[in-house]
KOLTOR-88697 format. One line per field, with one value per residue (C-alpha): residue in one letter; residue number from 1; x, y, z. Coordinates in nm, 2 decimals, always signed. Layout:
<recs>
aa = (A	...)
i = (NUM	...)
xx = (X	...)
yy = (Y	...)
zz = (Z	...)
</recs>
This chain:
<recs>
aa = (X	X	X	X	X	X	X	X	X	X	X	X	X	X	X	X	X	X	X	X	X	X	X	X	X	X	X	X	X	X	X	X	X	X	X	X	X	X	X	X	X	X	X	X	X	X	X	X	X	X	X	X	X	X	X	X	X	X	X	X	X	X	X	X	X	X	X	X	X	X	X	X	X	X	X	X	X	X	X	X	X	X	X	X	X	X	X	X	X	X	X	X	X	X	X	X	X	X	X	X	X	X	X	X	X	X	X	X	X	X	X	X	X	X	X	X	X	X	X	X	X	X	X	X	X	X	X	X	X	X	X	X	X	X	X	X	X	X	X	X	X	X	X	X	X	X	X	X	X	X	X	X	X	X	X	X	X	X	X	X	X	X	X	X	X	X	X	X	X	X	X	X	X	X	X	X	X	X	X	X	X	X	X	X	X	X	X	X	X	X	X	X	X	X	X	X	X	X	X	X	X	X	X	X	X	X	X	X	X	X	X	X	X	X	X	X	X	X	X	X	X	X	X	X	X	X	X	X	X	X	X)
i = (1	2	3	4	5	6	7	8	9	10	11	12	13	14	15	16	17	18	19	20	21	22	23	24	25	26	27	28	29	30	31	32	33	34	35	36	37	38	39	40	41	42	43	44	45	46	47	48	49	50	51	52	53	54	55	56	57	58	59	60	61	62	63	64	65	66	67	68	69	70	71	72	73	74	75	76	77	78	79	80	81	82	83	84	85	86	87	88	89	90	91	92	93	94	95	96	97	98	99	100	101	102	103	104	105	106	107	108	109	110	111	112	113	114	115	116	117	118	119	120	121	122	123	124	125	126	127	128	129	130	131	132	133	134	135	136	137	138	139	140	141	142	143	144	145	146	147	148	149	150	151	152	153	154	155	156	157	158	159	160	161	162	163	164	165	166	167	168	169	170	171	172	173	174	175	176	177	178	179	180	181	182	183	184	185	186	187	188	189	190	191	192	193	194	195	196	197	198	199	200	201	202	203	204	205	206	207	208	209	210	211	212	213	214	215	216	217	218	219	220	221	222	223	224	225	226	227	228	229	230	231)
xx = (+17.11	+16.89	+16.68	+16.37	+16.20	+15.82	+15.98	+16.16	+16.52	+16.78	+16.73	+17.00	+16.95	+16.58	+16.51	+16.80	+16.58	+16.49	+16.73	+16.62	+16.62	+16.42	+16.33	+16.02	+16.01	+15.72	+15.84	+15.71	+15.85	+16.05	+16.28	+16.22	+16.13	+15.81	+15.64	+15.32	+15.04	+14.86	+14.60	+14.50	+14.45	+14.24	+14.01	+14.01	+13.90	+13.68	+13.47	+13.53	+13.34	+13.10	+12.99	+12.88	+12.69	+12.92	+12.97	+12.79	+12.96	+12.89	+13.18	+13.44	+13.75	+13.99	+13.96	+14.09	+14.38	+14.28	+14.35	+14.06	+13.86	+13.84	+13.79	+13.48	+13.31	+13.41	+13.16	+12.93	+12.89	+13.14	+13.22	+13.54	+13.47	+13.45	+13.70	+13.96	+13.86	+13.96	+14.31	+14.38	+14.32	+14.58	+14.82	+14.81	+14.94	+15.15	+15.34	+15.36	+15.45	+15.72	+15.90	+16.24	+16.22	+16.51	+16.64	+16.57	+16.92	+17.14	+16.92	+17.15	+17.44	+17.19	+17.00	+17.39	+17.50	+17.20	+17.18	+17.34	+17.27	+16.88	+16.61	+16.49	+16.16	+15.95	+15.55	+15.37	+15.04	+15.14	+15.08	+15.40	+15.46	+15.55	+15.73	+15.94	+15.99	+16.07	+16.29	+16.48	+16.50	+16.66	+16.90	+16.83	+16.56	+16.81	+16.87	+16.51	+16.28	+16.02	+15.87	+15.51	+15.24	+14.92	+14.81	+15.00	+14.78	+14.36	+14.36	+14.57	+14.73	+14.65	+14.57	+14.82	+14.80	+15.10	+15.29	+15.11	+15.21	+15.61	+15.58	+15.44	+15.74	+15.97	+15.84	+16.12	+16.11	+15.89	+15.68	+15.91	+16.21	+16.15	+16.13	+15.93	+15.96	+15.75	+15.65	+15.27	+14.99	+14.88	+15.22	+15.26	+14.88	+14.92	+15.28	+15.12	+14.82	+15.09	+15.25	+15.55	+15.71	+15.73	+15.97	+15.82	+16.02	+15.97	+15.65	+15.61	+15.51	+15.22	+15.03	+15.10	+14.93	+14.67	+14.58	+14.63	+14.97	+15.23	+15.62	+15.87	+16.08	+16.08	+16.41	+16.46	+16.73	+16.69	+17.02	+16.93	+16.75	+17.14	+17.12	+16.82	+16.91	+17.24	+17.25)
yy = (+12.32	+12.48	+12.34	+12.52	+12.58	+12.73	+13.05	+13.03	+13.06	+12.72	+12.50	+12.40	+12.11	+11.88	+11.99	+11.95	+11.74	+11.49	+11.23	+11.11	+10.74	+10.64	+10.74	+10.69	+10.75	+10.77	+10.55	+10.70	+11.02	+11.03	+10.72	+10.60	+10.82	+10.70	+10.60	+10.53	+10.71	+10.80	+11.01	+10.70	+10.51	+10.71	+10.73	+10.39	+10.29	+10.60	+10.43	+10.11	+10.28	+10.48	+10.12	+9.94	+10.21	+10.36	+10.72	+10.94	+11.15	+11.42	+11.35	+11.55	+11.35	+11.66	+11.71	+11.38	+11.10	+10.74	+10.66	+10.96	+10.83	+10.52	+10.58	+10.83	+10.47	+10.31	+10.52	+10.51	+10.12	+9.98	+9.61	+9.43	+9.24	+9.55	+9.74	+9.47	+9.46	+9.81	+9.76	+9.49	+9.79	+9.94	+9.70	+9.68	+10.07	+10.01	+9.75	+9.84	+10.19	+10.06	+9.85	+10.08	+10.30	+10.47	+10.61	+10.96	+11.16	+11.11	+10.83	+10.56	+10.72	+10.89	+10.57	+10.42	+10.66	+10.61	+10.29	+10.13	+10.46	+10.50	+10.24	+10.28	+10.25	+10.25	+10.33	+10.30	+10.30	+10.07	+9.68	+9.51	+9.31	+9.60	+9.76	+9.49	+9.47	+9.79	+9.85	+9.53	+9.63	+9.93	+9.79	+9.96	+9.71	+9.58	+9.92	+9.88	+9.70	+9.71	+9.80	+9.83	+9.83	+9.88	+9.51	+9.62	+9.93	+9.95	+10.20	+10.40	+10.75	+10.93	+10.76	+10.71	+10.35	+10.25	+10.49	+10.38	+9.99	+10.08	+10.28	+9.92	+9.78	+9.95	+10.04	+10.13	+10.45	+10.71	+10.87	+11.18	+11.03	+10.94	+11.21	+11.14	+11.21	+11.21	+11.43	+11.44	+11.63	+11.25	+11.18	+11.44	+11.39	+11.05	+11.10	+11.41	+11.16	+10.94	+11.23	+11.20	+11.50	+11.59	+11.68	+11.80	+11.65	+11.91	+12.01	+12.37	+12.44	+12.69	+12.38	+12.14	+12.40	+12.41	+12.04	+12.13	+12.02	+12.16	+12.05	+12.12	+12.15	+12.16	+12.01	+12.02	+11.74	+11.41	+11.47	+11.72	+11.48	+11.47	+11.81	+11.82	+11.53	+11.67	+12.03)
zz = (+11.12	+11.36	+11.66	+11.73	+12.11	+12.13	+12.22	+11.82	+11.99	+11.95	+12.20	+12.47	+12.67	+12.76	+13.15	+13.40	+13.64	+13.38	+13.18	+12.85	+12.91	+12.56	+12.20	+12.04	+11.65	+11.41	+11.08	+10.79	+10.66	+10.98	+10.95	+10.62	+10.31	+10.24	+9.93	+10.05	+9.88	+10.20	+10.01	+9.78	+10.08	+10.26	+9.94	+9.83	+10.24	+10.24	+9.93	+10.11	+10.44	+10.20	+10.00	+10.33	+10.45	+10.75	+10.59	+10.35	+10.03	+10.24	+10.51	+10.52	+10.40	+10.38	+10.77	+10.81	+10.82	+10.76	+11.14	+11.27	+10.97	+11.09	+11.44	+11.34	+11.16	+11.49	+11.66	+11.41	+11.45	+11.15	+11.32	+11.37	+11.04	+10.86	+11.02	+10.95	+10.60	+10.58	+10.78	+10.46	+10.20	+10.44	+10.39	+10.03	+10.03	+10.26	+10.10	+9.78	+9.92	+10.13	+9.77	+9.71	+10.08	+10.16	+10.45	+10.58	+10.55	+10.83	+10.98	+10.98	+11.13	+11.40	+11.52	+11.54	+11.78	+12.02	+11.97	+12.37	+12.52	+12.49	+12.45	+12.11	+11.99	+11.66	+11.70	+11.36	+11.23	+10.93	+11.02	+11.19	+10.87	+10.69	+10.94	+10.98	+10.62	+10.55	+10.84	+10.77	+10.43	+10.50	+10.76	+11.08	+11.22	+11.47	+11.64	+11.80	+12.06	+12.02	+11.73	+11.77	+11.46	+11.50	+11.62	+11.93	+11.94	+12.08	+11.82	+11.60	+11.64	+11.72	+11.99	+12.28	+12.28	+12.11	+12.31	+12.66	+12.51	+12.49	+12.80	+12.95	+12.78	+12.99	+13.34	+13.49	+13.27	+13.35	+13.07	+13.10	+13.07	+12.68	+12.41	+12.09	+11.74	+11.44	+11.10	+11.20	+11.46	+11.53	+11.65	+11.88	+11.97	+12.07	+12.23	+12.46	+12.57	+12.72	+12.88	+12.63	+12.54	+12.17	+11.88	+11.52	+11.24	+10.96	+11.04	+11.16	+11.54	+11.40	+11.17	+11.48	+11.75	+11.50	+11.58	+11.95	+11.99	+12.18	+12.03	+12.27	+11.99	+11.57	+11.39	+11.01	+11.00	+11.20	+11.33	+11.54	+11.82	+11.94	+12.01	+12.18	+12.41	+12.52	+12.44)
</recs>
């Protein structure tokens, strides 16, 4: 298994002055193997936003994840009516997509080993009902509080908001005292706006410096958060 740094050698240790204190984790494709067919929802909202007028054929979908696509209707005017309308299409996927998730190898006998020694926290886009669901389902809901969906959030990733509401959570623990990780730019994006330092699950560090995010390390194998934390 290898650990990446920026610099592309195997990362020791986080910095000596600083003691990771908490863990933040993305859900999807990070904890649980997702079956949620993200692409169909963003379509099926997209013609959602297209049929009440808020975008045009003419946007550019590929650019985007449901959560920026939403926010870009946001500031063209789409109200809370509408926007929560789209949030139900949301939960539809979501659901359905979360029926039969597994585990992400090695998850369960990672989150065990931290669990008692670091807070533990889940930060999702997907609605707290189906988080809860799915990470009961799956067995390891227990290992975390809190675990914040996107009711908790002012908006979603990637904005920091979710990340800013568990820092709240916990204000004892200062925002560089917890380490972050997640399969996605927005996750790093929104962990970075809460001053949050960054782990890429899978995802290279050139595609997430692409979005403007800065890893301070990329792992193939959830396992390796271990390593990262104590070198």
């Amino acid at each position: 298994m290898r650990l990446h740094g920026l610099n592309g050698k195997r990362g020791t240790s986080m910095r000596d002055d600083r003691k990771c204190k908490g863990i933040i984790f993305d859900m999807d494709n990070t904890l649980l193997q997702s079956r949620i067919d993200f692409a169909a929802m963003k379509e099926d909202i997209f013609r959602h936003l297209v049929g009440h007028g808020m975008l045009t054929e003419r946007f550019p979908l590929y650019e985007h994840t449901t959560s920026t696509m939403l926010e870009h209707a946001k500031q063209a005017g789409m109200d809370h009516t509408l926007y929560l309308s789209c949030l139900n299409i949301a939960e539809k996927h979501e659901v359905r997509g979360m029926e039969g998730a597994g585990l992400e190898k090695g998850v369960p006998e990672l989150i065990e080993s931290l669990h008692g020694k670091f807070v533990l926290v889940v930060v999702t886009n997907n609605s707290l009902s189906a988080a809860l669901k799915a990470l009961e389902v799956t067995g390891i809901k227990s290992y975390f509080d809190p675990i914040i969906g996107r009711e908790q959030m002012e908006a979603l990733k990637p904005s920091p908001s979710g990340f800013i509401y568990a820092l709240n959570q916990f204000p004892a623990i200062a925002a560089d005292e917890w380490i972050s990780v997640g399969d996605s730019w927005i996750d790093g994006a929104a962990s970075a706006g809460a001053g949050i330092p960054f782990i890429s699950y899978r995802t290279s560090l050139e595609a997430m410096m692409d979005k403007g995010v800065r890893p301070i390390a990329r792992i193939d194998h959830i396992s390796e958060v271990r390593k990262w934390i104590y070198g």
